[in-house]
C-alpha positions as CSV (number, residue, x, y, z in Angstrom):
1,X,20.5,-9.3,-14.1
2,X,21.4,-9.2,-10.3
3,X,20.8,-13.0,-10.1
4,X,23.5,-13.3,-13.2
5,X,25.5,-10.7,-11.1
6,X,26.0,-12.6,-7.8
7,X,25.3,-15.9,-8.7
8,X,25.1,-18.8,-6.4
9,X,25.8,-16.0,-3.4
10,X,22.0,-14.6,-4.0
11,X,20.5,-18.4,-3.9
12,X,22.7,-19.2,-0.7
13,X,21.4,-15.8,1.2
14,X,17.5,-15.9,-0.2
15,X,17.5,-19.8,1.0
16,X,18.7,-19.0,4.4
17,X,16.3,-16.5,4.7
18,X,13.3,-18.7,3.4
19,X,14.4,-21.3,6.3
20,X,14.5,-19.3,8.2
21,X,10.9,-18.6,8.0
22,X,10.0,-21.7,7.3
23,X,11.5,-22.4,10.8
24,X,9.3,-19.5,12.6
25,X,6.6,-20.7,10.6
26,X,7.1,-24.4,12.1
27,X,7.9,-22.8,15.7
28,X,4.2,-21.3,15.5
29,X,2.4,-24.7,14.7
30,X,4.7,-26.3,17.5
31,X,3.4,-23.6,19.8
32,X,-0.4,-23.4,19.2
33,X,-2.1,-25.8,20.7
34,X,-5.6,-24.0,20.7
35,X,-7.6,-21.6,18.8
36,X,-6.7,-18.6,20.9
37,X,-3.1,-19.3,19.9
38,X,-3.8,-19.7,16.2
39,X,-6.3,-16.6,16.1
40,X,-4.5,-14.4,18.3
41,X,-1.4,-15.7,19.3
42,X,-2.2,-16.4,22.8
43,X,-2.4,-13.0,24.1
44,X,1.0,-13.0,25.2
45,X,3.4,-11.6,22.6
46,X,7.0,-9.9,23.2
47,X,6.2,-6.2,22.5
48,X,9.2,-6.1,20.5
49,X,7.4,-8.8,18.2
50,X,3.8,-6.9,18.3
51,X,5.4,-4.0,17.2
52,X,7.6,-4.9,14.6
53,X,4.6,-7.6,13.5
54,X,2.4,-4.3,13.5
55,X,4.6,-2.3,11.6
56,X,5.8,-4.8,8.7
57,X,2.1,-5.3,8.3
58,X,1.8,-2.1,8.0
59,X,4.5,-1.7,5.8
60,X,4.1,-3.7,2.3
61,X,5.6,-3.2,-1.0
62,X,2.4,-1.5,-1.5
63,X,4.1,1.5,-0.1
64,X,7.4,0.4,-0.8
65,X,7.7,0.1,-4.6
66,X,3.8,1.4,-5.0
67,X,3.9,4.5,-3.1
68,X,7.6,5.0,-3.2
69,X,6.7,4.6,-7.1
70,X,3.8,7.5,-6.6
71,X,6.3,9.8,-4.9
72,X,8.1,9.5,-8.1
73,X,5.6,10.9,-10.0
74,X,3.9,13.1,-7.9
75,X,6.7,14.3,-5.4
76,X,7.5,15.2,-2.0
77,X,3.5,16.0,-1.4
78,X,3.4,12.3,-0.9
79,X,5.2,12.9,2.3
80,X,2.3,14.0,4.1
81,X,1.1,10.4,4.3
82,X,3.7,9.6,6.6
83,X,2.9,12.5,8.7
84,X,-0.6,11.2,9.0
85,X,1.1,7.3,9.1
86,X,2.8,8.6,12.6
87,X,0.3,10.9,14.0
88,X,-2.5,8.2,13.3
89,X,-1.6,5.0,12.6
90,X,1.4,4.8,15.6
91,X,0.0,7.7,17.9
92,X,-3.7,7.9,17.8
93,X,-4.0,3.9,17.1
94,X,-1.4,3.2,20.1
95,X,-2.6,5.6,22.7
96,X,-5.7,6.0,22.7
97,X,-7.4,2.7,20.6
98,X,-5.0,-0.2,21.6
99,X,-5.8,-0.3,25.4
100,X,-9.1,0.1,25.2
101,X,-9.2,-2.9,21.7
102,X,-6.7,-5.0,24.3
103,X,-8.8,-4.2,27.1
104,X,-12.5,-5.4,25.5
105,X,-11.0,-7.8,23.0
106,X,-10.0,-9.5,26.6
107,X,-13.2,-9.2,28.6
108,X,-15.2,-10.5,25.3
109,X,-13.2,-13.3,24.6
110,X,-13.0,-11.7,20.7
111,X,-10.3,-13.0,18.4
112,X,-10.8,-11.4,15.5
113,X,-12.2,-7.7,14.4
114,X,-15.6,-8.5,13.2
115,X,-16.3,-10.8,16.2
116,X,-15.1,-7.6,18.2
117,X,-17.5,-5.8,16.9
118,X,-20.1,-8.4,16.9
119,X,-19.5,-8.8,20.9
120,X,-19.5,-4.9,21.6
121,X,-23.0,-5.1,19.8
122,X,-24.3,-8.0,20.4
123,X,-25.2,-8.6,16.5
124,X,-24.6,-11.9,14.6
125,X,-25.0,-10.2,11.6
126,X,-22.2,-7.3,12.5
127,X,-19.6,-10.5,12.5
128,X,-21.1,-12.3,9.3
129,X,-21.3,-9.2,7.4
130,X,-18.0,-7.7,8.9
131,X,-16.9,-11.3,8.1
132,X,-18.0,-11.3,4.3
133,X,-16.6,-7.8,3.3
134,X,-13.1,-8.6,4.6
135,X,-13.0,-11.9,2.6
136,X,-14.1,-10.7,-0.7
137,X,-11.9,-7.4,-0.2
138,X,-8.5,-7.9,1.5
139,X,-7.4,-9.8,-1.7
140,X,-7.4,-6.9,-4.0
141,X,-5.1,-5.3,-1.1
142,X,-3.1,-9.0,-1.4
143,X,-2.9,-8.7,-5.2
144,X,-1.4,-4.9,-4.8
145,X,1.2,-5.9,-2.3
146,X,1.9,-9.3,-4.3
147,X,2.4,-7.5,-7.7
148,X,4.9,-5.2,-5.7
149,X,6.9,-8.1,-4.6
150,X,6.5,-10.5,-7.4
151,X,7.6,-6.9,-10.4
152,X,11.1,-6.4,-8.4
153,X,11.4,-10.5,-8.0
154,X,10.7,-11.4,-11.7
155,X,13.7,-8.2,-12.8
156,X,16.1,-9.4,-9.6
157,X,16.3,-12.9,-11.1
158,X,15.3,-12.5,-14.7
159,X,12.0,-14.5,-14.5
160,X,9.2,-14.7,-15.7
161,X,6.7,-12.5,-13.4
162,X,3.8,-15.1,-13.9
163,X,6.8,-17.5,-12.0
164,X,7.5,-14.9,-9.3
165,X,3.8,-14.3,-8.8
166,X,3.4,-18.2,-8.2
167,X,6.6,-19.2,-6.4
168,X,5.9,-16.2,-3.9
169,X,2.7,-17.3,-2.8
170,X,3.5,-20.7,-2.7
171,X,6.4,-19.8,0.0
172,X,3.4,-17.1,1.7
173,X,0.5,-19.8,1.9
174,X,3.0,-22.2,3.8
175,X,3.7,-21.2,6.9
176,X,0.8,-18.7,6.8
177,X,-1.3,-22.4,6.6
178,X,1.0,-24.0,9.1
179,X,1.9,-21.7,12.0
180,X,-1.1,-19.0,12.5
181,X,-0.9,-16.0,14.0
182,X,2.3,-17.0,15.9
183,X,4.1,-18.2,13.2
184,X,3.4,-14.6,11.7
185,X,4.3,-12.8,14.0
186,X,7.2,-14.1,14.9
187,X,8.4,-13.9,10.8
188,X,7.1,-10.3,10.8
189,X,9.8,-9.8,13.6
190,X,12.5,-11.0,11.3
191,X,10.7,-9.2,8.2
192,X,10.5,-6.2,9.8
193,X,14.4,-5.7,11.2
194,X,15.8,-7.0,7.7
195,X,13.2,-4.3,6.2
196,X,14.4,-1.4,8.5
197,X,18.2,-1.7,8.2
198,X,17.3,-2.1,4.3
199,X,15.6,1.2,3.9
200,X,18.2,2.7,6.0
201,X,21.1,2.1,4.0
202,X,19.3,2.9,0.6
203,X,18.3,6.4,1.8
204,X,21.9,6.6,3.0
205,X,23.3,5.8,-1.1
206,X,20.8,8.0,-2.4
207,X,22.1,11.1,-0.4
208,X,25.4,10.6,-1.0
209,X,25.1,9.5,-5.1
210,X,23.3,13.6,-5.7
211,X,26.0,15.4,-3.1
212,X,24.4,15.3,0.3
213,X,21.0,16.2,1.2
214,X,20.6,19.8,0.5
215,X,22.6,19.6,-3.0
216,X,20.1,16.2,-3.7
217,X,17.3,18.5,-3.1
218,X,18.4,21.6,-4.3
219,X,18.7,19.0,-7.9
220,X,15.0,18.0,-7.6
221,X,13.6,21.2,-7.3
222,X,15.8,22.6,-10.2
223,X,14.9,20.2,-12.6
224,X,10.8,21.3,-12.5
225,X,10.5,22.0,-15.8
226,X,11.1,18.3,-16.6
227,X,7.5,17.5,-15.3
228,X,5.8,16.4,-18.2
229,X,2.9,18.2,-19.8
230,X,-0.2,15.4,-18.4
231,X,1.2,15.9,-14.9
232,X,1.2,19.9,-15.2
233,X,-2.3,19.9,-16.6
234,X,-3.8,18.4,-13.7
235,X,-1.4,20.6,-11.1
236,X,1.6,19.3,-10.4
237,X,4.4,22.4,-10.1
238,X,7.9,20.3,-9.2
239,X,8.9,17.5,-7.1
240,X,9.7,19.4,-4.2
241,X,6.2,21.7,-4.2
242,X,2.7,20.7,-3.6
243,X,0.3,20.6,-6.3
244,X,-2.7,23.4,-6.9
245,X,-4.9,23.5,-4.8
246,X,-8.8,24.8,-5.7
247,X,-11.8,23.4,-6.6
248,X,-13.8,23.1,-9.7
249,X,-11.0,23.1,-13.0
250,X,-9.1,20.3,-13.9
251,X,-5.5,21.9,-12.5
252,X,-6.5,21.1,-9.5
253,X,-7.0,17.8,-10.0
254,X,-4.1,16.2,-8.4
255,X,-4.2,18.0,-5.1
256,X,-7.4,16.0,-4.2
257,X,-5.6,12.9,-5.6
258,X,-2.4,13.1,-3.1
259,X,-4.5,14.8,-0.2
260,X,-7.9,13.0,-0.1
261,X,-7.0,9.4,-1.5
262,X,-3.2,8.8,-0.8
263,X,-2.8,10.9,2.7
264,X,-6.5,10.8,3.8
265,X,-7.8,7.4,2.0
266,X,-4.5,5.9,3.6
267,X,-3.7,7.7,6.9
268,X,-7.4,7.5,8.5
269,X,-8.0,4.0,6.7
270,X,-5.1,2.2,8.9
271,X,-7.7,2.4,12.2
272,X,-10.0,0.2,10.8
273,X,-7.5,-2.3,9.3
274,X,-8.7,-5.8,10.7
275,X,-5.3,-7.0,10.7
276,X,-4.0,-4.3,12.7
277,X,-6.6,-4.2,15.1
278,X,-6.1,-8.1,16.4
279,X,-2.3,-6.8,17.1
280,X,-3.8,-5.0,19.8
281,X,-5.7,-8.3,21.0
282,X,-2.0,-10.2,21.3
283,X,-0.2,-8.4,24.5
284,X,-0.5,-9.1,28.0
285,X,-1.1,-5.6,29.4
286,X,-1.3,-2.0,28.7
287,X,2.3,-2.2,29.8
288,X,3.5,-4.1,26.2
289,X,1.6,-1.2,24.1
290,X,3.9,1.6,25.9
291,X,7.1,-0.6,25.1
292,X,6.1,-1.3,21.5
293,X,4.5,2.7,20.5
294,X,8.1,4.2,20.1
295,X,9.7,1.2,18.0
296,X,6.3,1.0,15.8
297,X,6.7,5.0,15.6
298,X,10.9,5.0,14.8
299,X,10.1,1.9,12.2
300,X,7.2,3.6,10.3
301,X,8.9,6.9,9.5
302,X,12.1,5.0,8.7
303,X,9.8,2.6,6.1
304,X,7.3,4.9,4.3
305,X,9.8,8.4,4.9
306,X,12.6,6.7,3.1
307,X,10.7,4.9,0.4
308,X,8.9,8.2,-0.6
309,X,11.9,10.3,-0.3
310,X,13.7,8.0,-1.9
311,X,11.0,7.6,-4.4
312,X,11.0,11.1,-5.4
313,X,14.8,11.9,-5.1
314,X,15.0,9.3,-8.2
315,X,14.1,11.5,-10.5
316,X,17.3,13.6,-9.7
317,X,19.5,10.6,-10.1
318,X,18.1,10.2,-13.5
319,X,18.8,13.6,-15.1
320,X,22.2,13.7,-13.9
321,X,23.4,9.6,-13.9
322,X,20.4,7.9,-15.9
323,X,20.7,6.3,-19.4
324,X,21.2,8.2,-22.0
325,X,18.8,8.7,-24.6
326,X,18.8,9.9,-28.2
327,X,15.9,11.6,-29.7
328,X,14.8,14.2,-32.0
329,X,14.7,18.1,-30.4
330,X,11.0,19.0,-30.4
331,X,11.0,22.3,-27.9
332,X,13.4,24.1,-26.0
333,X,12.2,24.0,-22.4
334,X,15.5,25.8,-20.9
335,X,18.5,26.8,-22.8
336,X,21.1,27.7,-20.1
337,X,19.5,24.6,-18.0
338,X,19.7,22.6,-21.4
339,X,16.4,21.2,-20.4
340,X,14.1,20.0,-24.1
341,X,12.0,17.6,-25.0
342,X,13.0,14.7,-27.3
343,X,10.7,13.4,-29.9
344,X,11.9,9.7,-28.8
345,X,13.4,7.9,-31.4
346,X,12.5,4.2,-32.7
347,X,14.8,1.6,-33.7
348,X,13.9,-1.8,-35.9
349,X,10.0,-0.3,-35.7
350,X,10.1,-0.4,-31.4
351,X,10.6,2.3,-29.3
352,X,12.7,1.7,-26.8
353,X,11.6,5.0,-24.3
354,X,8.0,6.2,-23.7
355,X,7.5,8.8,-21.5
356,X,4.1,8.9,-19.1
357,X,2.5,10.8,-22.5
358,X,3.9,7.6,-25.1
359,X,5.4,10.3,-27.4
360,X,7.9,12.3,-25.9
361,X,9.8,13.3,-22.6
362,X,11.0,16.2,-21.1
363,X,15.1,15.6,-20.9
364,X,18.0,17.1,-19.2
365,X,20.7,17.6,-22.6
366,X,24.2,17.0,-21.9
367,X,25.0,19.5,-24.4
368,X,22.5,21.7,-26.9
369,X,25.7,23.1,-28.9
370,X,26.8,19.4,-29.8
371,X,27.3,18.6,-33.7
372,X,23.4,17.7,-35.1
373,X,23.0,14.7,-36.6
374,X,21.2,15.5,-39.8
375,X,18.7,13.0,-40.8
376,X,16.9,10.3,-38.9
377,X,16.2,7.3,-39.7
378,X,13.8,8.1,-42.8
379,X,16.1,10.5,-44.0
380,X,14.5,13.8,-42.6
381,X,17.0,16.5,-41.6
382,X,16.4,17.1,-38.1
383,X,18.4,17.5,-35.0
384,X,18.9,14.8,-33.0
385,X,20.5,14.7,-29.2
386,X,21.0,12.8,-26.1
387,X,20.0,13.2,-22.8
388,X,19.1,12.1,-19.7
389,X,15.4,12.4,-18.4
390,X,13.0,11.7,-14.9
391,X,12.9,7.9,-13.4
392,X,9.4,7.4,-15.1
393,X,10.9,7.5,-18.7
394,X,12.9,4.9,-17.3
395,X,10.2,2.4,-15.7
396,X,8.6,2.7,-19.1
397,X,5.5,4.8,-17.7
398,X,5.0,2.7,-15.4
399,X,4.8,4.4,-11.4
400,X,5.1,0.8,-10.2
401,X,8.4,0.3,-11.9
402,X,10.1,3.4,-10.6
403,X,11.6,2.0,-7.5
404,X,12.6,-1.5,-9.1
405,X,14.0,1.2,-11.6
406,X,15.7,2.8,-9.0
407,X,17.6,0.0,-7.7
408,X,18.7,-1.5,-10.6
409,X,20.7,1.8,-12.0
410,X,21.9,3.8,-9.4
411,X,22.2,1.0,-6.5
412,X,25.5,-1.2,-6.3
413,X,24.6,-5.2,-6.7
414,X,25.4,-6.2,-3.7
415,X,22.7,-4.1,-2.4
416,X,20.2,-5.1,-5.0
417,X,20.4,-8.5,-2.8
418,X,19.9,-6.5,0.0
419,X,16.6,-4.8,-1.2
420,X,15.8,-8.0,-2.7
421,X,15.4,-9.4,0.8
422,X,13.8,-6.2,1.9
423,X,11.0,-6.4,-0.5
424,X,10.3,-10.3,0.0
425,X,10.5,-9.2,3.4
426,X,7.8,-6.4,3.4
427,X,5.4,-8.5,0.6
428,X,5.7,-11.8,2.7
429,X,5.1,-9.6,6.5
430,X,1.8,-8.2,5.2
431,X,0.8,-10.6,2.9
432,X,1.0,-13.5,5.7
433,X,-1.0,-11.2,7.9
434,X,-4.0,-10.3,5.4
435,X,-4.0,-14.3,4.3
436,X,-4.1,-15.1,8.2
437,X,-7.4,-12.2,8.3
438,X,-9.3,-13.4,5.3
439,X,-8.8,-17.3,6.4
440,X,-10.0,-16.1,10.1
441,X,-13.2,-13.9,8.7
442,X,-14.4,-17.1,6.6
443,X,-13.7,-19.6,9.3
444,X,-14.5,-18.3,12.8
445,X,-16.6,-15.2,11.6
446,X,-18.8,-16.8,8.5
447,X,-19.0,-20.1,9.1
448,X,-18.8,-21.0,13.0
449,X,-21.9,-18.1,12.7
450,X,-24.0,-19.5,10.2
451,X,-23.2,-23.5,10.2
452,X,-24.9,-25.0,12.8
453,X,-22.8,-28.2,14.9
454,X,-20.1,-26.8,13.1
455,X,-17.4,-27.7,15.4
456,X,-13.5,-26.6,15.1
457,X,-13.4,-24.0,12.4
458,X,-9.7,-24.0,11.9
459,X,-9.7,-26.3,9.1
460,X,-12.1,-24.2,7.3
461,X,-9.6,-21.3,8.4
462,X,-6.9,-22.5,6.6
463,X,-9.0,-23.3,3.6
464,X,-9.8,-20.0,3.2
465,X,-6.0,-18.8,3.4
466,X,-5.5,-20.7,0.5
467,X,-8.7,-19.8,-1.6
468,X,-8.1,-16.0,-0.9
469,X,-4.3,-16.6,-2.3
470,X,-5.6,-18.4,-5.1
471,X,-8.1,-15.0,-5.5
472,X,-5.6,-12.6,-4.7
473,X,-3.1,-14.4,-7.3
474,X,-6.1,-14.1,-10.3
475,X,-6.1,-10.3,-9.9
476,X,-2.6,-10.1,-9.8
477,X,-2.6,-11.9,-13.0
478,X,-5.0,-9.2,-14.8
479,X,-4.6,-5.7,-12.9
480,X,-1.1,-4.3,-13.9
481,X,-2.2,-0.6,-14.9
482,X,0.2,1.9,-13.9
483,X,-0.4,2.8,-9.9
484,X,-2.5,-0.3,-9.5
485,X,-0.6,-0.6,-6.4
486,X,-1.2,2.5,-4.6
487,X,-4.7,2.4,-5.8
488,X,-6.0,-0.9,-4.7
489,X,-4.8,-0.1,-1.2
490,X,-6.1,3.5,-0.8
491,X,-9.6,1.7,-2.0
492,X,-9.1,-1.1,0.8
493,X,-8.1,1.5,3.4
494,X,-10.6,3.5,2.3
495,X,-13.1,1.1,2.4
496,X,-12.6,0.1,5.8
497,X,-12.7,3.3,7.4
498,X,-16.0,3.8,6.2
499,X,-17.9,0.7,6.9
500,X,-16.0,-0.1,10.5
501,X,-14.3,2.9,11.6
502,X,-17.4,5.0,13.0
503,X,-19.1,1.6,14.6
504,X,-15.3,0.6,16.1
505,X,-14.9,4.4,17.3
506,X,-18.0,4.0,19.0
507,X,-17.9,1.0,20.4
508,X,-14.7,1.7,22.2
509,X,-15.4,5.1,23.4
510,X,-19.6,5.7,23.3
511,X,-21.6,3.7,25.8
512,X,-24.5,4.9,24.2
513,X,-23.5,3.8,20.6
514,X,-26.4,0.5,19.7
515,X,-26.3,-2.2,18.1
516,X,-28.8,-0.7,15.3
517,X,-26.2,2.1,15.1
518,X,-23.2,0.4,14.5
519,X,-25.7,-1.9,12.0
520,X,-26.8,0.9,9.9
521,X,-23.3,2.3,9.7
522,X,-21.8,-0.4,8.6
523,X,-24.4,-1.1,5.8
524,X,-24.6,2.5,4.7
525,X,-20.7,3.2,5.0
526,X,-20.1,0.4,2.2
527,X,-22.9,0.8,0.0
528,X,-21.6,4.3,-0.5
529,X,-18.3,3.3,-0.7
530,X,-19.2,1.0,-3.5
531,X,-21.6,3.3,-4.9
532,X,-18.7,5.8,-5.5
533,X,-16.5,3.7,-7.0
534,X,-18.4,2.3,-9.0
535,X,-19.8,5.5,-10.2
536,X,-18.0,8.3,-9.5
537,X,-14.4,7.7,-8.9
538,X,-13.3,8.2,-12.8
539,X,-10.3,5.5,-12.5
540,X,-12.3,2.7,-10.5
541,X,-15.3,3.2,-12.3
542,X,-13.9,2.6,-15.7
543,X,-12.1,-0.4,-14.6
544,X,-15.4,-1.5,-13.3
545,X,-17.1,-0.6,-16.4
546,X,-20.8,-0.5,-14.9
547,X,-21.3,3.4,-15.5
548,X,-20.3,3.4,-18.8
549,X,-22.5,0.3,-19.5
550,X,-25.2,2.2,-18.2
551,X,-25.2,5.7,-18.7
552,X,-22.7,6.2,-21.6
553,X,-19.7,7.9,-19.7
554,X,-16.9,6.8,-17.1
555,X,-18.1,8.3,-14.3
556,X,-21.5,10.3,-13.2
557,X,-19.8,13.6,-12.5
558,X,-17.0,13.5,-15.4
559,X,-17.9,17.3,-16.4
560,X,-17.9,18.6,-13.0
561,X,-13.9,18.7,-12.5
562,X,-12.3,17.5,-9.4
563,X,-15.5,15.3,-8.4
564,X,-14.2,12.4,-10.5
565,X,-10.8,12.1,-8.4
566,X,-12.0,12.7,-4.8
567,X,-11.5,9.4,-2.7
568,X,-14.8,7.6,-1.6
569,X,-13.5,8.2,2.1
570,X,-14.4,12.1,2.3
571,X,-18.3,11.1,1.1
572,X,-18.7,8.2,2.9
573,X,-17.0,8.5,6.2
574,X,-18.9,11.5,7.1
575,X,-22.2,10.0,6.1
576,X,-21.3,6.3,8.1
577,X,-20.4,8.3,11.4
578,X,-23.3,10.7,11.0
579,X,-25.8,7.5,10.8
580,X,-24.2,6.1,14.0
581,X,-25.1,8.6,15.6
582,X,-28.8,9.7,14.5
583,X,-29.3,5.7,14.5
584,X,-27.9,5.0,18.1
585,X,-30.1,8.6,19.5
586,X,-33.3,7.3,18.3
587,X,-32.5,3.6,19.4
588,X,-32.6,1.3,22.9
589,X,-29.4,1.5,24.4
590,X,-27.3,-1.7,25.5
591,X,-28.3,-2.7,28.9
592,X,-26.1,-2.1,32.0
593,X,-24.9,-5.4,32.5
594,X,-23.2,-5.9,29.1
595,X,-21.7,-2.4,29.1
596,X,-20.5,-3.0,32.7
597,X,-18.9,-6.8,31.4
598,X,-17.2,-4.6,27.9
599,X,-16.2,-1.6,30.1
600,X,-15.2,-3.0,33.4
């Protein structure tokens, strides 16, 4: 265990670095002295800090060890959600929504997103609503990043993960509680640099443990025919090629997967993320955005390019320096590549390595010619060999374990400190921001709006940081399926984009957009949204179990292949923007005086 390994050093370094943010976390509190401070940090951030608070926040464990665990099960494909990461969630976001959310957010007086919204429309019900949606749903986002950080914590120090889970949020809910938005930002600031020079120097090991770049990759695409047989099925053709792409037979399955939830479900969902929208809200000028655009852009490609590169590139580093592993010889996949596949083998009744299928896995042979062993365990002549086989052999099945996998094998201890830090760093930057968004949405957007003499709401801010930790924690507890991670956030991304992302489009670029227009989108976006996952969208729709408890099968369209693994975002977004638009034609539009006080 890398606490065993480094002893009292790894307690000295992760104590200095908790006081450290339990210093920025005190600096915050000293430093708001009103509501404006504690909601959005004064308006008058460093655009260093915005952008590095912008990007950590971003940047979780949920694409870290989630995604980066995705990549290593899917591939290189999943490296078009960094292109869209850059093009929309630095560029488009930066350019051409941050001065225009700075610019209204100012003349509005709004401090959070759904009282943005709520202003721009006029509409109580836009910020309650708004309000109620993030609260109930940003936790299941919280639990994925918290199971991320709380997986590689509980294998670093060789505790408990029921201990991580708790000790983490403990640490998250204090100065999250204490300090508001400035105490965040200013330990995202921190987060982020120890998370950047982090990834750097593990992409930097990785290339240089397989041979350089071009050998490292030349090794992942040679070693296709180790895919396993559930993965081929459903499309995927190698680590360094995109899956099939088609429509209507189950090969094709996994294009729609990486394309429409991971890249689209992701990449568009990041516009409508309420905690990166206040970001905006915190600079002075249009000025700060410009400065902080190219260090948000360098850190985001360095963060989610290295942890899915990274990701993928593991399964090299398996078949040629992994574990070995003895098994029985149940096919010949490649006989001059010595690629088979073992029929696992079991010792004292438990078997020690399950592939994604739980019976066999595809193996890399370090020699087929070697003398056989001749009977196994129950005395049956067979021929047994060892091997060396793809990173999710290793992480037990497990996509989430791939990384934490990863790190443990191929990378030296010192640096397992190092990406120790880097995860607590990513789970505690985003984590403190979504805690700081659900206690704002039940304070200042449910209850200042619906209690009446209600005066300051920041108390009943800060209660609601700590109820949704205690809700984010419960699903933590329960939800540990395979890609939980990278699933829960596509759905809240997802989500997101399709209730607020046509009504915030409009409302910063359509003067004709009305209030029962943004209203109706709203509504309609997340009742289809929900209506998909809860009927449609095979994986969420088991879990929720409401289909099959009333018509008999998973999901509504489980015989029509490809329909059960299309993200929510490609039926839903199109629907929510087109009822913005019909609604806000056939409706009054705002009068001249409020568009002339948001647009001025």
């Amino acid at each position: 265990m890398l606490a065993q390994g480094l002893g009292i050093t790894v307690i000295i370094v992760v104590l200095i670095y908790l006081t450290l943010n339990i210093y920025l976390g005190v600096l915050g509190y000293m430093r708001t002295k009103s509501s404006e401070d504690y909601l959005v940090a004064g308006r008058s951030v460093h655009p260093f800090v915005m952008a590095m608070s912008y990007g950590a926040t971003f940047i979780s464990t949920s694409a870290i060890v989630g995604f980066g665990g995705v990549a290593g099960l899917f591939g290189m494909s999943v490296l078009w959600l960094t292109v869209f990461n850059i093009f929309i969630g630095i560029f488009i976001a930066f350019v051409f929504f941050a001065p225009r959310t700075r610019r209204m957010g100012h003349h509005l007086n709004a401090h959070t997103f759904p009282e943005f919204l709520a202003r721009r429309f006029q509409s109580k019900f836009i910020q309650v609503f708004s309000g109620s949606v993030i609260f109930l749903f940003t936790p299941l986002y919280a639990a994925a990043v918290l199971i991320g950080g709380s997986v590689f914590m509980a294998s670093s120090f060789g505790v408990d993960y029921n201990v991580a889970l708790l000790v983490f949020s403990v640490i998250i809910a204090a100065y999250v509680v204490v300090g508001g938005l400035k105490g965040v930002m200013y330990s995202d600031a921190l987060q982020g640099t120890i998370m950047f020079i982090g990834m750097f120097v593990m992409l930097i090991f990785c290339y240089k443990q397989l041979g350089g770049v071009t050998a490292a990759h030349e090794k992942l695409s040679a070693i296709a025919p180790l895919v396993p047989g559930s993965l081929r099925s459903i499309g995927h053709q190698g680590w360094t090629a995109m899956p099939k792409f088609g429509w209507g037979a189950p090969e094709y399955n996994l294009w729609w997967i990486v394309i429409s939830t991971i890249t689209m479900g992701v990449g568009i969902g990041v516009l409508a993320q309420p905690q990166l929208v206040v970001r905006f809200m915190t600079v002075k000028s249009r000025r700060e955005l410009n400065r902080a655009t190219l260090i948000g852009g360098v850190f985001i490609i360095v963060m989610t390019g290295v942890a899915f590169t990274v990701g993928a590139l593991s399964n090299a580093w398996f078949s040629e320096f992994g574990p070995e592993m003895t098994g029985r010889v149940v096919k010949v996949i490649d006989v001059e590549k010595n690629l088979a596949v073992l029929q696992l083998m079991k010792q004292n009744d438990v078997e020690q390595w399950v592939d994604v299928e739980g019976k066999s896995a595809p193996v890399k042979l370090s020699s087929l010619d070697q003398e056989p062993i001749t009977t196994d365990f129950d005395g049956n002549v067979v021929n047994i060999q060892k091997g060396r086989s793809i990173s999710i052999v290793y992480a037990k099945g497990s996509a989430d374990e791939i990384v934490p996998s990863y790190i443990t094998n191929a990378m030296p201890k010192w640096f397992g400190l190092v990406f120790l830090l880097t995860l607590l760093s990513a789970a505690m930057s985003t984590l403190s921001s979504q805690f700081h968004t659900v206690g704002t949405s039940i304070g200042r957007d449910v209850y200042e709006q619906t209690v009446k003499g209600h005066g300051k709401s920041t108390t009943i801010t800060r209660i609601g940081v700590i109820v949704g930790i205690i809700y984010a924690v419960i699903i933590s507890y329960y939800a540990r399926e395979s890609t939980f991670i990278a699933r829960a956030t596509a759905i809240f991304f997802g989500l997101c984009a399709s209730a607020f992302l046509p009504a915030f489009i409009g409302g910063l670029f359509w003067k004709k957009m009305t209030r029962a227009g943004a209203i109706s989108s709203i509504i309609v976006g997340f009742i289809v949204t929900t209506f998909w996952l809860s009927f449609i969208k095979d994986k969420e729709a088991s879990a929720i179990g409401l289909c099959e408890k009333m018509f008999g099968k998973t999901s509504l369209l489980l015989d029509s292949p490809n329909w059960p693994v299309v993200d929510p975002i490609l039926i839903a977004l199109p629907i929510s923007a087109a009822v913005a638009i019909i609604v806000s034609l056939m409706t009054t539009p705002p009068s001249k005086e409020h568009l002339d006080k948001c647009f001025k």
